[in-house]
C-alpha positions in Angstrom: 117.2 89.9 91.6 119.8 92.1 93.9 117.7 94.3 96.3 117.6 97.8 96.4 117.1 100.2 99.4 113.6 101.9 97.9 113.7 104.8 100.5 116.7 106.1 98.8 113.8 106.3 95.6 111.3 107.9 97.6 111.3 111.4 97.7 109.6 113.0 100.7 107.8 116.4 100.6 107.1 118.3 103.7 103.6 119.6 104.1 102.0 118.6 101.3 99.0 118.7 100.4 98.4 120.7 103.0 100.5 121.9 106.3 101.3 118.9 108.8 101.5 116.1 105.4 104.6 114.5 104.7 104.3 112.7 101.4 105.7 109.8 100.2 106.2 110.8 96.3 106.4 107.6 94.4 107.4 109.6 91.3 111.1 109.1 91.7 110.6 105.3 91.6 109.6 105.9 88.0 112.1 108.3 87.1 114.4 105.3 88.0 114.7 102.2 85.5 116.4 100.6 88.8 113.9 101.1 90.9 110.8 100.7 88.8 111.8 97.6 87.7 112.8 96.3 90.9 109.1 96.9 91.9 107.9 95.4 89.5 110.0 92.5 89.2 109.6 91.9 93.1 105.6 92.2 92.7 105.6 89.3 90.1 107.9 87.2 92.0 105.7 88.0 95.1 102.2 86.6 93.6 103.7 84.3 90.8 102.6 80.9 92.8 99.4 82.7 94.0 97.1 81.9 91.1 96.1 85.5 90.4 93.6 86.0 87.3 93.3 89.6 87.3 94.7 92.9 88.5 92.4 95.6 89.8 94.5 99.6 90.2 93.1 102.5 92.0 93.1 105.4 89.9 96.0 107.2 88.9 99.4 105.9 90.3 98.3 102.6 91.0 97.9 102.0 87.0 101.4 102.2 86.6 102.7 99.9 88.9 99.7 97.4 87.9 99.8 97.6 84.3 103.4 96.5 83.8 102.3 93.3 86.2 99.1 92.4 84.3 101.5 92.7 81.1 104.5 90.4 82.7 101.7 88.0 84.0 99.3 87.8 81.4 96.6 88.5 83.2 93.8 91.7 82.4 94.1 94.8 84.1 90.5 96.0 86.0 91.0 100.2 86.1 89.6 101.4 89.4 88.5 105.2 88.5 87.1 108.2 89.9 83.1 108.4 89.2 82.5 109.8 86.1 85.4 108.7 84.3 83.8 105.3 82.7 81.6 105.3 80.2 78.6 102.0 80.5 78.0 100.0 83.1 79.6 100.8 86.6 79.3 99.7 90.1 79.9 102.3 92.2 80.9 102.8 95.8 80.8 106.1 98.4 83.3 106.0 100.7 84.6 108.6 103.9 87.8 110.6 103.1 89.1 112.7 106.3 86.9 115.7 105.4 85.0 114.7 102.4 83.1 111.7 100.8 84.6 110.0 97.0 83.2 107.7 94.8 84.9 105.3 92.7 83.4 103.3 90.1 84.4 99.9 88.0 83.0 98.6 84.4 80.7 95.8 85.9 81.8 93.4 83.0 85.2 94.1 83.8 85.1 92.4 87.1 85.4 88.5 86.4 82.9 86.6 88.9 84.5 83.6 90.6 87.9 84.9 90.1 91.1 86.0 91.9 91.9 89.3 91.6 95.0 91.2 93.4 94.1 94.7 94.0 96.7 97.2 94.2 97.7 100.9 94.7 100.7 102.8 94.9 100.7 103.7 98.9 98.8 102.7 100.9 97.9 105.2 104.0 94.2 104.8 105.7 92.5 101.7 103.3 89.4 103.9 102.8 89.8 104.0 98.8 90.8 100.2 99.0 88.3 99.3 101.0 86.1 100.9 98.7 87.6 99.1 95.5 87.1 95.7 97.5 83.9 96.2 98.0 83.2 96.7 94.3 85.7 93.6 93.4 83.6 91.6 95.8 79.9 92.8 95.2 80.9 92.6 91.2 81.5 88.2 92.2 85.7 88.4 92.6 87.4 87.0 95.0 90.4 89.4 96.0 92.7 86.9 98.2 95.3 90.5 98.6 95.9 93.6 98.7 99.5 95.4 97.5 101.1 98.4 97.6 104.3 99.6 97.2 104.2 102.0 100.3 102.5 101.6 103.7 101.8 103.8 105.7 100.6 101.6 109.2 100.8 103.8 111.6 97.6 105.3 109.9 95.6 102.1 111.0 95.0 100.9 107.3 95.4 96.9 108.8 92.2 97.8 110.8 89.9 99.1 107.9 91.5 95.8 105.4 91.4 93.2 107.7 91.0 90.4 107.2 92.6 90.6 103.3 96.2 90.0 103.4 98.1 93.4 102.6 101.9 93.3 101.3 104.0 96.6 101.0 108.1 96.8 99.8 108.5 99.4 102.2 106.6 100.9 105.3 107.0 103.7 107.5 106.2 104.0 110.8 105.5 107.6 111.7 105.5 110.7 109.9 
């Protein structure tokens, strides 16, 4: 697989959502067949050998970096959503945003007890929502032996709130 420079797919938005943000917009990833498949490709070659059952993705972007995987490695796909968006059975976790409190929720029987799953998002920043979605992994009986995303963000501390889980990103930056 030839590598590719991902920050030249990563389009970077000045103060958004709000003054004083930079965003890292993963949409031009997709817009790329290059680039979206070299994430994807470099994922599966990443956790090939690592005995993964399952793939768990936060809710929105995360599905589309995750589904593709679960697809290439025949494995099922565990949708991470915002409360209120499952119907039946959920566990379902509060968690601390900068100014606000979220909750996300999983389909109980959708989390397979005693097994491996890789939990994944498309940036990581803070680990909050992670954290969160670990927590439900684990309290639901998995095992979640790592954490990926395709950005990191580390000068935001996320190593501290996902410690001790082993985290992976393609690309980081290291200031805003």
């Amino acid at each position: 697989m030839a590598s590719i420079n991902l920050d030249d797919y990563i389009r970077k938005v000045p103060d958004f959502p709000k003054k004083g943000i930079l965003f890292y917009d993963i949409t031009s990833i997709l817009a790329s067949p290059v680039a979206f498949k070299y994430c994807i490709d470099k994922l599966a070659e990443i956790y090939k050998n690592e005995n993964i059952d399952a793939v768990a993705a936060i809710e929105a972007r995360g599905f589309l970096f995750a589904a593709p995987f679960a697809y290439k490695m025949d494995i099922p796909l565990i949708p991470i959503r915002k409360k209120g968006k499952l119907p039946g059975v959920t566990l379902s976790k509060k968690y601390e945003l900068e100014y606000a409190q979220a909750e996300i929720e999983v389909h109980s029987a959708d989390v397979p007890k005693g097994k491996r799953v890789l939990l994944t998002d498309d940036l990581i920043a803070t680990g909050g929502t992670l954290n969160a979605a670990r927590s439900l992994l684990q309290e639901g009986g998995a095992e979640v032996p790592g954490i990926f995303g395709i950005v990191g963000l580390p000068f935001l501390n996320y190593k501290k709130i996902l410690d001790p889980t082993p985290i992976i990103t393609l690309i980081d930056y290291h200031s805003e």
